[in-house]
C-alpha positions in Angstrom: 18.5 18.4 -4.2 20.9 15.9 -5.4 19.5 12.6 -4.0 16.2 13.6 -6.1 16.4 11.6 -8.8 13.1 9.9 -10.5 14.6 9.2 -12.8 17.3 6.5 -12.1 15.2 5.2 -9.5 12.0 4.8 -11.9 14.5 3.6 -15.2 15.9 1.1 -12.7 15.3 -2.8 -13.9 13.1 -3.5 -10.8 10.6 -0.9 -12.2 10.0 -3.3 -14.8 10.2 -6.4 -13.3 7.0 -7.5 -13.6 5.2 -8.3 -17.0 8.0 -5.9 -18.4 5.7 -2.6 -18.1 6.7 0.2 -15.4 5.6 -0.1 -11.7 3.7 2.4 -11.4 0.7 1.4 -13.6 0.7 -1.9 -11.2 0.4 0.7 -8.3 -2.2 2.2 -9.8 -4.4 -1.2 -10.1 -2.9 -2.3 -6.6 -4.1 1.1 -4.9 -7.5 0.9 -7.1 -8.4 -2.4 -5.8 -7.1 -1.3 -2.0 -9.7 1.4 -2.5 -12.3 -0.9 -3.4 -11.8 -3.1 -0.5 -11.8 0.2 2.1 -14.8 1.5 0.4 -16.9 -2.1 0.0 -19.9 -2.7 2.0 -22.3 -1.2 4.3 -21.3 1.4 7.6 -21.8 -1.8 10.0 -19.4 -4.2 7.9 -17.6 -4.9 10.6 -19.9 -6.7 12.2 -22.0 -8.2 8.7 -19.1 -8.4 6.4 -15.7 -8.9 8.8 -14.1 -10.4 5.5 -14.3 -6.9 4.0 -11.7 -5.2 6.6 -10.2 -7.9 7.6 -8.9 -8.0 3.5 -8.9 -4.5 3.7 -6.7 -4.2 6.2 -4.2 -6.8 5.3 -4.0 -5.1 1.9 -3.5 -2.0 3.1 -0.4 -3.3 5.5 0.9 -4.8 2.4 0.8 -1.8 0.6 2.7 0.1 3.9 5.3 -3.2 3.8 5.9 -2.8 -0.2 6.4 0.8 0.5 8.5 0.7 2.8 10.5 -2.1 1.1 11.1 0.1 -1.8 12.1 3.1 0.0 14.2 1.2 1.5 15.8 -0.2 -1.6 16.0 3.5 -3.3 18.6 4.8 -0.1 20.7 1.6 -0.5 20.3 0.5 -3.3 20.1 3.3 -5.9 21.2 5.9 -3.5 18.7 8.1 -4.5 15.0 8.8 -4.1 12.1 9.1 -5.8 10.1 11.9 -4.9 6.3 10.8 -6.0 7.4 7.2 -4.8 8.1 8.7 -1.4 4.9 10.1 -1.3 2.9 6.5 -2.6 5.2 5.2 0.5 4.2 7.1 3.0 0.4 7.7 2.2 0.6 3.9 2.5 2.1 4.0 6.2 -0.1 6.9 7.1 -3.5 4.5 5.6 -2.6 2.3 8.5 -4.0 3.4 11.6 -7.3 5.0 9.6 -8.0 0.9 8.8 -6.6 -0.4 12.0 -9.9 0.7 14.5 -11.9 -1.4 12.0 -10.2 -3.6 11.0 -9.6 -4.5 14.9 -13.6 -4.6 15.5 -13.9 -7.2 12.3 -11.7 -9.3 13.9 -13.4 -8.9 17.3 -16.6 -9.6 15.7 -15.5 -12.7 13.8 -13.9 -14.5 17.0 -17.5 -13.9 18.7 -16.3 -11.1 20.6 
């Protein structure tokens, strides 16, 4: 397909922008620690940890909002797309409403609810 193209996308400037290493290694510690934060605590953390879903689940949107952001930014700004950073984006969205029922309860539960 022509507007598969890793490669300009992942050689752009922006995939280095930060401490001049490639992106994907930060999305690798970004996803590891949004891991750790979904998988943290006991099955009733909801209501004995609320922190732990409420962090979860504003990493997680985060993540979906980054995503997003750069999917955005590879159609109108490279004009191209990325295919495995397509598929980090929307494994992000899709993480969403799996959080979302707890993360909903943890709030619930902190407001005294």
């Amino acid at each position: 397909m022509a507007h598969l193209d890793a490669d300009r996308v992942d050689a752009a400037g922006e995939a280095y922008g930060s401490f001049a290493t490639p992106d994907a290694g930060l999305g690798i510690i970004s996803y590891g620690v949004t891991m750790a934060l979904v998988a943290a605590g006991a099955e009733d953390r909801a209501d004995a940890a609320p922190w732990l879903p409420l962090l979860a689940g504003a990493k997680v949107a985060a993540d979906a909002l980054s995503g997003s952001y750069l999917f955005a930014e590879q159609i109108t700004k490279h004009r191209a797309i990325c295919s495995w950073c397509t598929v980090a984006a929307a494994a992000s969205v899709a993480t969403m409403p799996l959080v979302w029922p707890e993360t909903r309860r943890a709030w619930r539960a902190l407001r005294g609810r």
